[in-house]
Biopython code that builds the backbone (N, CA, C, O; Angstrom):
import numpy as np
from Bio.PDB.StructureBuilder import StructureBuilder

atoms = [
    (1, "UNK", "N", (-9.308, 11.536, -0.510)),
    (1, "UNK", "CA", (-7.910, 11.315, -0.215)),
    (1, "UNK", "C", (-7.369, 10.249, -1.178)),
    (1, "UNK", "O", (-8.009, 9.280, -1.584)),
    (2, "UNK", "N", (-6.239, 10.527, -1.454)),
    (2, "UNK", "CA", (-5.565, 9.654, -2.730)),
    (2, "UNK", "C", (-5.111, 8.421, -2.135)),
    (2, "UNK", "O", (-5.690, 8.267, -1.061)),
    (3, "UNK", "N", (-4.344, 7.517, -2.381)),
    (3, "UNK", "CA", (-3.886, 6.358, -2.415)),
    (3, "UNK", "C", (-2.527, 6.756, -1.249)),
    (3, "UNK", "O", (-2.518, 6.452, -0.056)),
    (4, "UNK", "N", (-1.465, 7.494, -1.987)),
    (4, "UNK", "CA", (-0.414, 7.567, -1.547)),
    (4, "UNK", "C", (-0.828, 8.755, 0.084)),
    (4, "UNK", "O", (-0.467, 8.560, 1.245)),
    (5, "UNK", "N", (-1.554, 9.751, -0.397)),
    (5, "UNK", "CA", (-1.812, 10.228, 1.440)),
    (5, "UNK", "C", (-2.206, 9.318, 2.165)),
    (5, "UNK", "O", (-1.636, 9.144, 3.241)),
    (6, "UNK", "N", (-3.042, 8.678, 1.864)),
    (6, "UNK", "CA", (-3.361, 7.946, 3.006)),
    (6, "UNK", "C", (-2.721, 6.691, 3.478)),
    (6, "UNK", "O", (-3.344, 6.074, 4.343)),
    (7, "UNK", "N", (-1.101, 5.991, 2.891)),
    (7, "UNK", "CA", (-0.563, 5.854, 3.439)),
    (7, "UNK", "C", (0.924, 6.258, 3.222)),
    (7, "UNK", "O", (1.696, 5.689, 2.450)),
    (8, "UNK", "N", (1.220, 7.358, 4.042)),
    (8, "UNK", "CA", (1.722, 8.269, 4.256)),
    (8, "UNK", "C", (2.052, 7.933, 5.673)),
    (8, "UNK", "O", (3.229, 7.828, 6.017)),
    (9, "UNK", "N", (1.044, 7.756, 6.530)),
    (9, "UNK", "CA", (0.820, 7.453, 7.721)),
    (9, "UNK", "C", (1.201, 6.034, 8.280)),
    (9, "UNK", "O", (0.410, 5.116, 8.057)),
    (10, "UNK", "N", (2.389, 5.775, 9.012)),
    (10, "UNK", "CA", (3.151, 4.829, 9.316)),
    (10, "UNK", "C", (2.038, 3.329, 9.859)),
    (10, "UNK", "O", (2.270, 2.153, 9.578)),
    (11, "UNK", "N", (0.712, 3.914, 10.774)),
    (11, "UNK", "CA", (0.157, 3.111, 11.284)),
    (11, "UNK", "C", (-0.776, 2.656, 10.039)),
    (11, "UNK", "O", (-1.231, 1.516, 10.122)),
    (12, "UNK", "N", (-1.099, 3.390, 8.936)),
    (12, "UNK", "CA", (-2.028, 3.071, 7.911)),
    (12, "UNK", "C", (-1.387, 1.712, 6.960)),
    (12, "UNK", "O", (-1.827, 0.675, 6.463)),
    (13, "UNK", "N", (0.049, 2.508, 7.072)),
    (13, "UNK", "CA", (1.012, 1.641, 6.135)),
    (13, "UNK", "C", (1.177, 0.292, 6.852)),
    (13, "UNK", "O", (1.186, -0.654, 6.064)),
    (14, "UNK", "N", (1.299, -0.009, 8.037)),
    (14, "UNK", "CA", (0.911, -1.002, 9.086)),
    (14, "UNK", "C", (-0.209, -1.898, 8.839)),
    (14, "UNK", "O", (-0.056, -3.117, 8.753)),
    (15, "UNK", "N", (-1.297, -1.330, 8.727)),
    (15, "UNK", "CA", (-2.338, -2.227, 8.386)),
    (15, "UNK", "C", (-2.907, -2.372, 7.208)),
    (15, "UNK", "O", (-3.942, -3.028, 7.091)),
    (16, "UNK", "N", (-2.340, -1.811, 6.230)),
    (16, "UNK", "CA", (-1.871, -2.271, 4.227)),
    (16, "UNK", "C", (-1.054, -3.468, 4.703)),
    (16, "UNK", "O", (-1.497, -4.584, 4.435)),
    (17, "UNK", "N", (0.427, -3.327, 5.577)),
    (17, "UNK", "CA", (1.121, -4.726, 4.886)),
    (17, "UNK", "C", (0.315, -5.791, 5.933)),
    (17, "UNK", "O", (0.716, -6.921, 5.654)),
    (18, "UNK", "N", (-0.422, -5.831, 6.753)),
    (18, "UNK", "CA", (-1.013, -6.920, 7.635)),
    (18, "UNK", "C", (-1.711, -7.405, 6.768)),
    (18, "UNK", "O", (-1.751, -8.610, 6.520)),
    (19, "UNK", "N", (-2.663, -6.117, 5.917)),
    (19, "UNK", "CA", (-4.431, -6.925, 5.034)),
    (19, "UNK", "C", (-3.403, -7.686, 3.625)),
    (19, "UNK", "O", (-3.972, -8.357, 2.764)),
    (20, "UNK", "N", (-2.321, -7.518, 3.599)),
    (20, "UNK", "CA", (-1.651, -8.106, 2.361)),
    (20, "UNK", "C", (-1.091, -9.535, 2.559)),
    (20, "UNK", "O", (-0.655, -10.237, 1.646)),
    (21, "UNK", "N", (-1.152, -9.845, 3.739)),
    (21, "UNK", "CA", (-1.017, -11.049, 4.069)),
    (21, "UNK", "C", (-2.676, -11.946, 4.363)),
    (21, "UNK", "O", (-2.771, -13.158, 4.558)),
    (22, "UNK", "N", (-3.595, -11.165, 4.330)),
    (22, "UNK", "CA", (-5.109, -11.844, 3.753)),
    (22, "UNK", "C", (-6.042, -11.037, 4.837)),
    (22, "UNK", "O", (-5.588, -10.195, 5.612)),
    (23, "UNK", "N", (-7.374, -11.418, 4.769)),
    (23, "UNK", "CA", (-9.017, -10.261, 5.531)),
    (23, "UNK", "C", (-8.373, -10.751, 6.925)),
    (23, "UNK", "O", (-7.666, -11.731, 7.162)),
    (24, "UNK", "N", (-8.906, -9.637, 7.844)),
    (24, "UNK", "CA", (-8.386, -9.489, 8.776)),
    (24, "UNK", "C", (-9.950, -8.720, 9.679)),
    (24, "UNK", "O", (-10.340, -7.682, 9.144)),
    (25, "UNK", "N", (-10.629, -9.109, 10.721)),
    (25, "UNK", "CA", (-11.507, -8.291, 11.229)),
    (25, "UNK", "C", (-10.994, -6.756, 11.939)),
    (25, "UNK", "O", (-9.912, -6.332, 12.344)),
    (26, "UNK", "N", (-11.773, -6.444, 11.887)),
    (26, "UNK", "CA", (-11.376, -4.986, 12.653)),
    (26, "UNK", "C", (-10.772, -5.021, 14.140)),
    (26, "UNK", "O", (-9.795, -4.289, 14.299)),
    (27, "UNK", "N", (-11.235, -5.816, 15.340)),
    (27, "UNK", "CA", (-11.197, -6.103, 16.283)),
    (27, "UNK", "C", (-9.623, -6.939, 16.218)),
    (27, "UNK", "O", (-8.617, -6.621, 16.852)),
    (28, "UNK", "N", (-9.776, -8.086, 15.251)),
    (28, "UNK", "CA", (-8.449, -8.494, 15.240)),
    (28, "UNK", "C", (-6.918, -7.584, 14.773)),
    (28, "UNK", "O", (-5.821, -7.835, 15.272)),
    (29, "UNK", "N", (-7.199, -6.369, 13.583)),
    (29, "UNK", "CA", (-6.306, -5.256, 13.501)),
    (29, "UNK", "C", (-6.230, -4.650, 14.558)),
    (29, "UNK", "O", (-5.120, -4.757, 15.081)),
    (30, "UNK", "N", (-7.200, -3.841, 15.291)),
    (30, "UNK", "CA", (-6.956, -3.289, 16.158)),
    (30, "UNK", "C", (-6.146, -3.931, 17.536)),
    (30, "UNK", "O", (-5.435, -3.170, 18.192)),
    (31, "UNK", "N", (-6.278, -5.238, 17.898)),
    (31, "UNK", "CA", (-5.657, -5.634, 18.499)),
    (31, "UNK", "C", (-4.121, -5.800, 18.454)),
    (31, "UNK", "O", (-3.624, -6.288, 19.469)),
    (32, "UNK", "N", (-3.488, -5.551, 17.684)),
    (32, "UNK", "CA", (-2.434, -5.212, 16.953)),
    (32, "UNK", "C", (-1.521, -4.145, 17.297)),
    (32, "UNK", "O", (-0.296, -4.161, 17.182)),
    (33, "UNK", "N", (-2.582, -2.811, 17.920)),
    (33, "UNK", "CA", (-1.507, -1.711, 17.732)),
    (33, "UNK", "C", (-2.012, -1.263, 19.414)),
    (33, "UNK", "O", (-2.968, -1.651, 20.084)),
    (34, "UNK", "N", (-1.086, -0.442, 19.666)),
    (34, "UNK", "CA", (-1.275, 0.050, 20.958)),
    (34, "UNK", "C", (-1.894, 1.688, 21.173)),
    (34, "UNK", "O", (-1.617, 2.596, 21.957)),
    (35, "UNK", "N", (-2.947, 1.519, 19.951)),
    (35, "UNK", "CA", (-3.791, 3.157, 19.979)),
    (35, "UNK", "C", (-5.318, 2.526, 20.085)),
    (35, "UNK", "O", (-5.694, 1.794, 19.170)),
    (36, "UNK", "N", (-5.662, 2.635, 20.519)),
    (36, "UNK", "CA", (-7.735, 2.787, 21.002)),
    (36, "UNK", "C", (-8.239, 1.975, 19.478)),
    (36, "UNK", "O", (-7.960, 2.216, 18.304)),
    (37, "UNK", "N", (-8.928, 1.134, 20.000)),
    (37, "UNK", "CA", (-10.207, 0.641, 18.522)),
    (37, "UNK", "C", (-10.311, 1.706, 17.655)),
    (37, "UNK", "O", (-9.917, 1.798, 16.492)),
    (38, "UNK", "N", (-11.097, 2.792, 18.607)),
    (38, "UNK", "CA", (-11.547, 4.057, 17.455)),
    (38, "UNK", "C", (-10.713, 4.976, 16.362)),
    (38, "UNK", "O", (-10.867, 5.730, 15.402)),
    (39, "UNK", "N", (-9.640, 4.314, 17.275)),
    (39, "UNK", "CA", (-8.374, 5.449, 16.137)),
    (39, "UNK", "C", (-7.651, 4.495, 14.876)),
    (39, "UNK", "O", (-6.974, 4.714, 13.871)),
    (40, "UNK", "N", (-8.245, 3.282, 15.595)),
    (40, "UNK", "CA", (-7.817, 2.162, 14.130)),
    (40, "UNK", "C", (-9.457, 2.282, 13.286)),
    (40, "UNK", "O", (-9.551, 2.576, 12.095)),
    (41, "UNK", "N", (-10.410, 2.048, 14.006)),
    (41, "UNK", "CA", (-11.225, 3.029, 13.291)),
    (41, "UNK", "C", (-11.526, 4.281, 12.351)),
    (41, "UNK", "O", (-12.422, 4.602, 11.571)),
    (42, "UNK", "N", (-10.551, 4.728, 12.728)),
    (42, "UNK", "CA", (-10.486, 5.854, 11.980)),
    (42, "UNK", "C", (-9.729, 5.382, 10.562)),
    (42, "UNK", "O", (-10.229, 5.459, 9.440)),
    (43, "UNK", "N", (-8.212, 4.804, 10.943)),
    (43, "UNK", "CA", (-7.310, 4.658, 9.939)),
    (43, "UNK", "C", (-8.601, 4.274, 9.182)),
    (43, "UNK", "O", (-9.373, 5.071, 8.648)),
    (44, "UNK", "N", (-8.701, 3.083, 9.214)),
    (44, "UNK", "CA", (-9.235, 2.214, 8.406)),
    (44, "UNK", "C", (-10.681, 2.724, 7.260)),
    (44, "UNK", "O", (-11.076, 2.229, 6.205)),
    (45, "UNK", "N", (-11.094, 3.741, 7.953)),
    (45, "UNK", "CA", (-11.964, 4.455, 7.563)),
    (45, "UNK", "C", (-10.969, 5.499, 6.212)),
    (45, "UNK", "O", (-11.202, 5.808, 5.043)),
    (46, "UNK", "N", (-10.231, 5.667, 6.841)),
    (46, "UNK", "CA", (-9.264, 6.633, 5.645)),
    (46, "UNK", "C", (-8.989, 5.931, 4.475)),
    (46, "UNK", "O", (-9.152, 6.299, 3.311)),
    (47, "UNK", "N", (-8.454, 4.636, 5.006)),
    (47, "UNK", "CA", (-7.711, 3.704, 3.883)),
    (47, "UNK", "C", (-8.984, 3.057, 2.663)),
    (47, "UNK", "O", (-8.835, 2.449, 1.603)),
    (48, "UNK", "N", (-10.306, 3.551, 3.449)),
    (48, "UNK", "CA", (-11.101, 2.762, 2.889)),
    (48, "UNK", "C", (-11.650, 4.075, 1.608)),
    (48, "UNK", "O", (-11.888, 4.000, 0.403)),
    (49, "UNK", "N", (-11.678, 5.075, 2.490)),
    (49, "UNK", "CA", (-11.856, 6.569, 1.182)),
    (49, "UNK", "C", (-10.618, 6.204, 0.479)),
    (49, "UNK", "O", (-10.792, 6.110, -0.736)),
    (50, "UNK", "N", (-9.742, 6.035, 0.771)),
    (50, "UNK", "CA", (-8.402, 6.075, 0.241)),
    (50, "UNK", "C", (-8.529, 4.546, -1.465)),
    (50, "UNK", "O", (-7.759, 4.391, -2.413)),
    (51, "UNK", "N", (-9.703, 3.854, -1.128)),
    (51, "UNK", "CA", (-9.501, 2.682, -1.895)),
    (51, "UNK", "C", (-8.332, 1.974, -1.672)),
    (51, "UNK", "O", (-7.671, 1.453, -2.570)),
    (52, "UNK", "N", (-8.047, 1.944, -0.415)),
    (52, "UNK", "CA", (-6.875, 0.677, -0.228)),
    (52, "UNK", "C", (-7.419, -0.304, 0.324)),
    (52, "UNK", "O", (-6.769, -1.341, 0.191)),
    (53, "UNK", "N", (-8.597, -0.419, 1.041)),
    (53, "UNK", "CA", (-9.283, -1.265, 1.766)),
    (53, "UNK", "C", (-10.468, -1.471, 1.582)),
    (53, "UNK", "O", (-10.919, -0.392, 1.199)),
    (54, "UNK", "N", (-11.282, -2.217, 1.619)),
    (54, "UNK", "CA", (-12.685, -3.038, 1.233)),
    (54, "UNK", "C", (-13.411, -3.110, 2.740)),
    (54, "UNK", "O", (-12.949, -2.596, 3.759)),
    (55, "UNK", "N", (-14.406, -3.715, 2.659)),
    (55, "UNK", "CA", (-15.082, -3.534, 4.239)),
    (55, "UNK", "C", (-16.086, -4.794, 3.750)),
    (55, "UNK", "O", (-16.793, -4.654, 2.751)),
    (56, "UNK", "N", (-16.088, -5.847, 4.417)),
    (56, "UNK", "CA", (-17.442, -6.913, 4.820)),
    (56, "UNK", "C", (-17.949, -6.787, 5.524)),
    (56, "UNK", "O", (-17.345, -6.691, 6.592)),
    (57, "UNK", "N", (-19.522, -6.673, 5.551)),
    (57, "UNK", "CA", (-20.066, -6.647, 7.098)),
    (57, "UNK", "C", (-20.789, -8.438, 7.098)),
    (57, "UNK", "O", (-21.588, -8.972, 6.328)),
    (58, "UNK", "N", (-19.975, -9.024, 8.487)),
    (58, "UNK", "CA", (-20.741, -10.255, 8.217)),
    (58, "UNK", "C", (-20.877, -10.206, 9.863)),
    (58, "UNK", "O", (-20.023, -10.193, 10.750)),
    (59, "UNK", "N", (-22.713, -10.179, 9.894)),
    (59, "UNK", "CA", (-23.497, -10.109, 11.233)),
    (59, "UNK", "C", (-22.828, -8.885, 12.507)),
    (59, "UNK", "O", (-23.194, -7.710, 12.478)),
    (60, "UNK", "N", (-22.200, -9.214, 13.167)),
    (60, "UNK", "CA", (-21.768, -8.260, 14.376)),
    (60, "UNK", "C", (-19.742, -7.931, 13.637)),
    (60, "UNK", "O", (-19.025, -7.053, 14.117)),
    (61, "UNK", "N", (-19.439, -8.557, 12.867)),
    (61, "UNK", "CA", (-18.439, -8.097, 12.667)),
    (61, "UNK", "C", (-17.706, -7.396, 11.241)),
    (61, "UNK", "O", (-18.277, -7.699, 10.194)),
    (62, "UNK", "N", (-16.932, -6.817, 11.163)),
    (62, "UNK", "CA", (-16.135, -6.450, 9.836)),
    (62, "UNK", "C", (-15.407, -6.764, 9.742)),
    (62, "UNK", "O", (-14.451, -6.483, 10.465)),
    (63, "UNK", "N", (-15.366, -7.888, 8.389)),
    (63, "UNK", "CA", (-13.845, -7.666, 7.934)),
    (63, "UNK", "C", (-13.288, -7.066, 6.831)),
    (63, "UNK", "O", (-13.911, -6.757, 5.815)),
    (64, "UNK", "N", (-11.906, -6.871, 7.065)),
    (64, "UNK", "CA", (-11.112, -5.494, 6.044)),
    (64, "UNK", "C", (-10.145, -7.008, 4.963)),
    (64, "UNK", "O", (-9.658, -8.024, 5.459)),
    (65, "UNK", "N", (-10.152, -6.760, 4.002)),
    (65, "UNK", "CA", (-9.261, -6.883, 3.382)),
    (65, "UNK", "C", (-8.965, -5.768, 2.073)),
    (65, "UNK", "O", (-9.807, -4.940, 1.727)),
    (66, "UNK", "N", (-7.648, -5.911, 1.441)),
    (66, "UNK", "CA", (-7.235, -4.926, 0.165)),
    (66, "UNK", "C", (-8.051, -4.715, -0.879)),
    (66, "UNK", "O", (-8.571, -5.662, -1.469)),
    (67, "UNK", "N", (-8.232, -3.586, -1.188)),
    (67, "UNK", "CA", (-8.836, -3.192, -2.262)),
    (67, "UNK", "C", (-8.099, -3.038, -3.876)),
    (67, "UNK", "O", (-7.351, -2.099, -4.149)),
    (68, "UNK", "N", (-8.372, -3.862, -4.616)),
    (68, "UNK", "CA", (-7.222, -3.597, -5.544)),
    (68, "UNK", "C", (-7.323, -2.488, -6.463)),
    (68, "UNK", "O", (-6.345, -2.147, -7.128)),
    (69, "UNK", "N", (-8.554, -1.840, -6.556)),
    (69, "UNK", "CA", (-8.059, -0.426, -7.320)),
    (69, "UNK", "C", (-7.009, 0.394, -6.635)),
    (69, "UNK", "O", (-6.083, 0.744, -7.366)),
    (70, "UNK", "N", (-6.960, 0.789, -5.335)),
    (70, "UNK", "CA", (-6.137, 1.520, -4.745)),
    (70, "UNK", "C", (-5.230, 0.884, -4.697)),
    (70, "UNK", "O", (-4.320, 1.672, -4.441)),
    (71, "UNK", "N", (-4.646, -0.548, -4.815)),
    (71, "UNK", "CA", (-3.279, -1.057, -4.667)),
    (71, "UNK", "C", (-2.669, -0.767, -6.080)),
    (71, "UNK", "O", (-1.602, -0.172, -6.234)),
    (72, "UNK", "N", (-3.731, -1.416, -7.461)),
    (72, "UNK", "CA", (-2.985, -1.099, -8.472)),
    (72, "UNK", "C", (-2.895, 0.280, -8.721)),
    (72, "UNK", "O", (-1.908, 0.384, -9.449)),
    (73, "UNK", "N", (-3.663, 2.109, -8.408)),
    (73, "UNK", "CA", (-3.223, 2.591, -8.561)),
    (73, "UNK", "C", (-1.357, 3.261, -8.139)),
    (73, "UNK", "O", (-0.501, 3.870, -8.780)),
    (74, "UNK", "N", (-1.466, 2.684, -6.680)),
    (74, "UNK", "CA", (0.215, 3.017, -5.944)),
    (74, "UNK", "C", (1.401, 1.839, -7.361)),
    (74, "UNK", "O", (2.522, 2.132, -7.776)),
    (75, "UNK", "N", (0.563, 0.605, -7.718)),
    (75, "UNK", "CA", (1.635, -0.214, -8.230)),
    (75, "UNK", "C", (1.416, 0.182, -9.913)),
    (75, "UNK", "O", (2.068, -0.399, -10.780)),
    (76, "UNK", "N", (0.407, 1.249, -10.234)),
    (76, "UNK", "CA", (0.740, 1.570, -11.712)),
    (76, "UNK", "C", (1.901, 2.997, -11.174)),
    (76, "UNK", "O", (3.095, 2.980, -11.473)),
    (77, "UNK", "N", (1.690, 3.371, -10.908)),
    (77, "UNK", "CA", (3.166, 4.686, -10.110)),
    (77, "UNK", "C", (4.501, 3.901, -9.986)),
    (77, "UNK", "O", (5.326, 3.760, -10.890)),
    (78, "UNK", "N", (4.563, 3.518, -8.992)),
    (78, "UNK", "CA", (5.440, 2.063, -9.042)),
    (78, "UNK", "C", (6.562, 1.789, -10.296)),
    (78, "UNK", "O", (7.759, 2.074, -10.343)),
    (79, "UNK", "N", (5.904, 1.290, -11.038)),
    (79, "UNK", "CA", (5.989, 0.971, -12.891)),
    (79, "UNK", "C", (6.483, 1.978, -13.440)),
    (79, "UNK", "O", (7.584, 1.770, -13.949)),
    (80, "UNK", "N", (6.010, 3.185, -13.548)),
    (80, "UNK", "CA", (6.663, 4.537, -14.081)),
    (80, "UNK", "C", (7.627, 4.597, -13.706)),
    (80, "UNK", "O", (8.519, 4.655, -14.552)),
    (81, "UNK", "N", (8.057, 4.619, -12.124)),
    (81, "UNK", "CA", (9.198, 5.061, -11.529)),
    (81, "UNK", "C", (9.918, 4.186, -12.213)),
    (81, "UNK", "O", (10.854, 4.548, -12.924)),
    (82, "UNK", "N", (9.573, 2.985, -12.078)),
    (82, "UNK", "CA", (11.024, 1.297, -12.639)),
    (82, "UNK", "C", (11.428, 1.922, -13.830)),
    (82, "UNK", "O", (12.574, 2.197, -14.186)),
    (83, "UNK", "N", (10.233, 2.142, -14.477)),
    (83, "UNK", "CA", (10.827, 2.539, -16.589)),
    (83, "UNK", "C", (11.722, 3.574, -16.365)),
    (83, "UNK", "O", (12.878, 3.288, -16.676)),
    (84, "UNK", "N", (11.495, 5.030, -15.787)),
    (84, "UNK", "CA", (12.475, 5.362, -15.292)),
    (84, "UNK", "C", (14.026, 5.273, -15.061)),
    (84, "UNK", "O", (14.947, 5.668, -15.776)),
    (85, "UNK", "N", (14.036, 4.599, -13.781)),
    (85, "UNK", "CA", (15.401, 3.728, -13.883)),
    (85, "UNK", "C", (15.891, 2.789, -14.819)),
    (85, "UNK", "O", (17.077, 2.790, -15.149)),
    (86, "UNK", "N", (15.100, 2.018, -15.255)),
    (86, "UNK", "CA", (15.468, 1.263, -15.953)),
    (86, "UNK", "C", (16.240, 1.636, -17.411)),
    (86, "UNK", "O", (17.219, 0.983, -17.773)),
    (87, "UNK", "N", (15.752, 2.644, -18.131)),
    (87, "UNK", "CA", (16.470, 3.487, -18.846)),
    (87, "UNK", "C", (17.413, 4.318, -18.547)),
    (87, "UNK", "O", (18.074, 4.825, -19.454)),
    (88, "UNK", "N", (17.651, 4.612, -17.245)),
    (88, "UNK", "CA", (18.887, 5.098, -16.871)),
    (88, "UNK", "C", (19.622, 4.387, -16.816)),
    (88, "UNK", "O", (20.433, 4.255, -17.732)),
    (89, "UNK", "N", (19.641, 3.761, -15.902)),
    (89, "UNK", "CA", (20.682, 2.546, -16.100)),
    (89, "UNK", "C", (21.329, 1.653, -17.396)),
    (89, "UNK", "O", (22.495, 1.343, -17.637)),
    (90, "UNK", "N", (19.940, 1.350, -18.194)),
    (90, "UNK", "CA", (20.634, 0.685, -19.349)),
    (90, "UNK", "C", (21.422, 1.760, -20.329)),
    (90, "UNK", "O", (22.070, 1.308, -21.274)),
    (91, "UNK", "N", (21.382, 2.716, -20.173)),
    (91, "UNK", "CA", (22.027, 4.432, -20.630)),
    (91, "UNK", "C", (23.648, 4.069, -20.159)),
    (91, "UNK", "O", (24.702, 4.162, -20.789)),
    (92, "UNK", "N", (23.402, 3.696, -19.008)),
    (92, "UNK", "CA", (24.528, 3.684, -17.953)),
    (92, "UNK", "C", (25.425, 2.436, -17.955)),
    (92, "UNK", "O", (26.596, 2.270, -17.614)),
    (93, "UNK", "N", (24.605, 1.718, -18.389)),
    (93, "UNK", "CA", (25.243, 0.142, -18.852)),
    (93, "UNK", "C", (26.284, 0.534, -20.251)),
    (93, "UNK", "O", (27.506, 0.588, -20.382)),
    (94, "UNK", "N", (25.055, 0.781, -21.240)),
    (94, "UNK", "CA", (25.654, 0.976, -22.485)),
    (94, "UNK", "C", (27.240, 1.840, -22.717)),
    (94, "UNK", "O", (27.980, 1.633, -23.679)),
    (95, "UNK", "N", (27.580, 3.030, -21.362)),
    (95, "UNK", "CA", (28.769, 3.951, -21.713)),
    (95, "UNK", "C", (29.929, 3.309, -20.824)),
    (95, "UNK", "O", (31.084, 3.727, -20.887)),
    (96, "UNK", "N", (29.439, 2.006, -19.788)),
    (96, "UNK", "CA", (30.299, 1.326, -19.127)),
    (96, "UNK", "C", (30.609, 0.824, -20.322)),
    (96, "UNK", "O", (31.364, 1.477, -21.043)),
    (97, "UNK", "N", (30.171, -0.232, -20.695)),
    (97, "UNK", "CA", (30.495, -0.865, -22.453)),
    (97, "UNK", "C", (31.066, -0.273, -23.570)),
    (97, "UNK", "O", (31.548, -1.074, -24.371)),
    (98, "UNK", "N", (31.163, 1.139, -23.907)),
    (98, "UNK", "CA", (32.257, 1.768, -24.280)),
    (98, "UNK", "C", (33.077, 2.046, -23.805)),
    (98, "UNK", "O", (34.105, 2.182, -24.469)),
    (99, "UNK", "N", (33.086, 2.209, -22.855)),
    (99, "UNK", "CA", (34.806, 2.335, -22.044)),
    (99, "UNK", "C", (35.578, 1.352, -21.933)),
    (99, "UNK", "O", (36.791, 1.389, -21.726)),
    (100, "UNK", "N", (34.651, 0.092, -22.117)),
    (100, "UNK", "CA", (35.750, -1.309, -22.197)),
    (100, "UNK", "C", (36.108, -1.644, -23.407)),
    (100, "UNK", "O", (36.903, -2.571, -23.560)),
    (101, "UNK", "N", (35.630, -1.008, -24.396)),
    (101, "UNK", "CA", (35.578, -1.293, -25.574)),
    (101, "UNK", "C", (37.137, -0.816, -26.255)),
    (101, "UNK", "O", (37.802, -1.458, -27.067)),
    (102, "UNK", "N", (37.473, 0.566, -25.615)),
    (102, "UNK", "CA", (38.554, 0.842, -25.746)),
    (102, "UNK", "C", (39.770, 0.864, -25.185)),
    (102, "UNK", "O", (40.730, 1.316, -25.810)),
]
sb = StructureBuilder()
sb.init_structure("model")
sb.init_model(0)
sb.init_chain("A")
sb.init_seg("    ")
for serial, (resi, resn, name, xyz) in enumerate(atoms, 1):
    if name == "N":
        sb.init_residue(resn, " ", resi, " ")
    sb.init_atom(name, np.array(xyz, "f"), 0.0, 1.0, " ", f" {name:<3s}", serial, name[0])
structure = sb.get_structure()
């Protein structure tokens, strides 16, 4: 599963912007949402095929924080889209600037 399917999913996208604020245990995410351990289990399991998320195992617990291949792949996409606009617009700048010109 790619980067962008797997969050696609509102609750996945949920616990991307939580781990972006720093590692977070599993028990402590899950406490968070109002669906079962196992189904944040699951996300997290996706996000982690997905390379958005990392996994520590330290003794009885896990913690999740971001994975940055999967972040910089969504933020090299990201970048394309800006260049994008960004040449439109300055396109768009430039024919405002002829019209004042005359």
């Amino acid at each position: 599963m790619n980067s962008f399917t797997a969050i696609a999913d509102p609750t996945r996208r949920q616990i991307v912007e939580l781990l972006a604020r720093g590692p977070r245990s599993s028990s402590d995410i899950a406490s968070r949402f109002a669906v079962s351990p196992s189904a944040i289990s699951q996300h997290l399991k996706v996000l982690k095929t997905a390379k958005l998320v990392r996994v520590e195992v330290a003794a009885q617990r896990r913690i999740y924080e971001l994975d940055r291949e999967g972040v910089d792949e969504i933020s090299g996409w990201l970048d394309q889209v800006r260049l994008f606009w960004a040449d439109k617009l300055d396109a768009l700048e430039k024919e405002m600037r002829k019209g004042r010109k005359t």
